[in-house]
N, C-alpha and C positions, 0 to 999 in steps of 0.2 A: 504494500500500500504506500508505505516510505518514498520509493523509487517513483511510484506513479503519478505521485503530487511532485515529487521536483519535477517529472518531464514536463507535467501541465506545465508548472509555475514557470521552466526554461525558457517552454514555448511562447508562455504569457509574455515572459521578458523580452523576448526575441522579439515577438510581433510589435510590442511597444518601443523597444529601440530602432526597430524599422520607421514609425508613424514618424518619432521624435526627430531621424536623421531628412527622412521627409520634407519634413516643414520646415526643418535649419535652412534646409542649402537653397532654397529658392529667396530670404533674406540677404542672402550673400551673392546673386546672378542677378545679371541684368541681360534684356535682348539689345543687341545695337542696331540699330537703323542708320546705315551707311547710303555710300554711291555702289552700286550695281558693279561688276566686272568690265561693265562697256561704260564704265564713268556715269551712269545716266541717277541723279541727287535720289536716295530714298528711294531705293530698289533693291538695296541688297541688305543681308542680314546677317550677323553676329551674335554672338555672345557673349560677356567678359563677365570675370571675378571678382565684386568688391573686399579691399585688403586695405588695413594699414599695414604701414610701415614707417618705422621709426618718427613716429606724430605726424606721417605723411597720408591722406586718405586718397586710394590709389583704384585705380580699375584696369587688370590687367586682361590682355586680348592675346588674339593671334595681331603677328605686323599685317596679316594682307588683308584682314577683316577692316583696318581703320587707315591705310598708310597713305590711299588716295582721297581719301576723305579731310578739308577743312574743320576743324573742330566745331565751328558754327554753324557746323551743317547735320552735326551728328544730332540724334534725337534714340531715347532709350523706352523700354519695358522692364516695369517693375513687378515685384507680385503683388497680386491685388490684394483687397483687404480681407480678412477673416483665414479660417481656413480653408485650406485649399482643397478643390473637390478633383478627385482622378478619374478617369476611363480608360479602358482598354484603345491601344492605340490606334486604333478603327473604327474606335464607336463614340467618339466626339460629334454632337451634334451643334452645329455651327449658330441654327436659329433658337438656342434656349442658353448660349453661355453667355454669362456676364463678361460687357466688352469693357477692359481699361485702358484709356486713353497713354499714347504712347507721353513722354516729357524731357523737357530742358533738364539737363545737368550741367551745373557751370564747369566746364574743362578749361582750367588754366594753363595746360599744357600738354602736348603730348612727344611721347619720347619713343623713337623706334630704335630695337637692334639691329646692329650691324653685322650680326653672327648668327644671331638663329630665329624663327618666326616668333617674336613675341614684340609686343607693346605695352605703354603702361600710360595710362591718362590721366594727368594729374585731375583732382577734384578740389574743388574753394575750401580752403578750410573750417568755412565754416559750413560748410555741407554735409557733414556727419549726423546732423539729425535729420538728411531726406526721409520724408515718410516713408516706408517698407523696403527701406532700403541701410542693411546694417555695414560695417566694414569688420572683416575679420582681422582679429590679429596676427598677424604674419612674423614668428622669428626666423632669426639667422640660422639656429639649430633645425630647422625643417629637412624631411627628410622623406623620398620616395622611399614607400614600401617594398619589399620585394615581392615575386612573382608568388601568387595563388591568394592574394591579399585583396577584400571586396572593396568595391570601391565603387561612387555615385557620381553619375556624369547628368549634368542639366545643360540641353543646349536648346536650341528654336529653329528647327532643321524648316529648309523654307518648301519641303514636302507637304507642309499642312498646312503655308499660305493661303488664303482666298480672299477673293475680291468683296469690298461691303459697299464699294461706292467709285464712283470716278474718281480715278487715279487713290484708290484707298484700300489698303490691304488690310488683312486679320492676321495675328501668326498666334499660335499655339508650341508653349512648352513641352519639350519632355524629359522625363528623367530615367534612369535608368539604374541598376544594378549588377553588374558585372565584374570581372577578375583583371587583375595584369595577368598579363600572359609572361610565357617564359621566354626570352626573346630567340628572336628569328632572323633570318636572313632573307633581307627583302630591300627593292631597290634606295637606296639613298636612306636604311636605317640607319642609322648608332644609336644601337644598345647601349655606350656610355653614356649618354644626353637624352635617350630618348626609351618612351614604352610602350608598349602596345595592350590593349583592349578589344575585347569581343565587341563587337557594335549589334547589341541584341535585336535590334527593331530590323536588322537586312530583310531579316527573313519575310517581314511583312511587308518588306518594297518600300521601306522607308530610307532615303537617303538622308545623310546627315549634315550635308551642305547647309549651314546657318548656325552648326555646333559650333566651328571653328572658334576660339576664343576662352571656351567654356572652364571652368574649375574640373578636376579631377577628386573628387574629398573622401576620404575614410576616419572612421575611428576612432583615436587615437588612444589607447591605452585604457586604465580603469578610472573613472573617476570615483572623487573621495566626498563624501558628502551628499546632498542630493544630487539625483543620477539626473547627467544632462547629454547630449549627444558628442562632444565634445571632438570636434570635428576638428581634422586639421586637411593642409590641401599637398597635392599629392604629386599635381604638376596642370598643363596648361594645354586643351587640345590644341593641335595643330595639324595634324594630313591624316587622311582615310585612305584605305586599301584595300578596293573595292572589289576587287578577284578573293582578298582572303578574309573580307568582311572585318577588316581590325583597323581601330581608330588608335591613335597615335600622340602621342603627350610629349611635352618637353616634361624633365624631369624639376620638380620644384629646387633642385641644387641650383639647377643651371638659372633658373627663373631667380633666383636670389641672387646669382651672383652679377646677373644683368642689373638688377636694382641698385 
């Protein structure tokens, strides 16, 4: 009987750590509303991670997500208010969701690599209180997990775009549950810099085009006190591989050591 009430109770935990890590990491993403690949204003779509760093409140991207882009031109999605209602990722019905308006983020700056696909946008300092929109604490100690370690990817793949009005689009989040894989030999990887993920949703014909920019987040150890999700990030997507269905991160080393 002993044995049977801890499995309940594991599973209780489980499914509640699941809800918790859930609701975290959509405070911490935003959708970016860019220039399109053929330059054309508010056509193309992103993802980035809001982070401080060292009293810096920061939004990091992929570079090709924002690098054509004037910063006065960007505009962003946030999550909306309450908690967040899910669907299977096929059974979103487009005429009953609540629509939130995309918004202004003051970007003071933004700063591209010169070495690997990442970005970092600066934010007004005193923008830390934007409504639904938190910034995680980012240290120097940060550290990709290794391979067989779960991990949650939120990104705005522009596969579930649709039109609400002239010249006016819809986009829908998704999130995701998935492993680092063990790495591979595939064209223009490093395994030293970089990691690979299942991209769970191929199978449903969902591309991931609009990920690009997104947080990578797990875990991170046991907290002491009340239990909170205690997230840390993991690295920064960047390229998909579409033959072997696996999306592709910078390693949060390398993302710290660009900062």
């Amino acid at each position: 009987m002993g044995s049977g009430c801890n499995s309940v109770m594991a599973d209780s935990l489980q499914a509640a750590a699941a809800e918790a890590i859930k609701e975290a990491v959509p405070w911490h993403t935003v959708g970016i509303i860019a220039r399109s690949e053929a330059g054309i204003p508010e056509q193309g779509i992103g993802t980035g991670a809001a982070v401080e760093w060292r009293e810096h409140s920061l939004i990091l991207t992929a570079k090709h997500v924002v690098e054509d882009t004037p910063r006065e031109e960007l505009w962003f999605l946030l999550r909306p208010d309450g908690t967040l209602e899910t669907a299977g990722v096929r059974d979103v019905n487009p005429a009953v969701v609540e629509r939130e308006s995309r918004r202004r983020i003051p970007i003071q700056s933004i700063v591209l690599s010169e070495a690997e696909d990442i970005a970092l946008l600066e934010v007004g300092v005193t923008s830390t209180s934007i409504g639904n929109l938190r910034f995680h604490s980012l240290d120097g100690n940060s550290a990709t997990p290794p391979p067989g370690e779960t991990v949650i990817v939120m990104g705005y793949p522009s596969d579930f775009g649709y039109v609400v009005g002239p010249g006016a689009m819809a986009a829908f989040p998704t999130m995701q549950a998935t492993c680092i894989e063990e790495p591979r030999s595939l064209p223009n990887h490093d395994p030293s810099s970089h990691f690979l993920m299942t991209y769970e949703f191929a199978p449903e014909g969902v591309h991931p085009r609009g990920c690009s920019g997104g947080g990578v987040w797990f875990r991170r150890g046991l907290t002491t006190g009340i239990w909170h999700a205690n997230l840390a990030l993991a690295g920064i997507v960047t390229n998909y591989y579409p033959q072997s269905q696996l999306l592709e991160a910078l390693k949060i080393e390398q993302v710290t050591s660009f900062l």
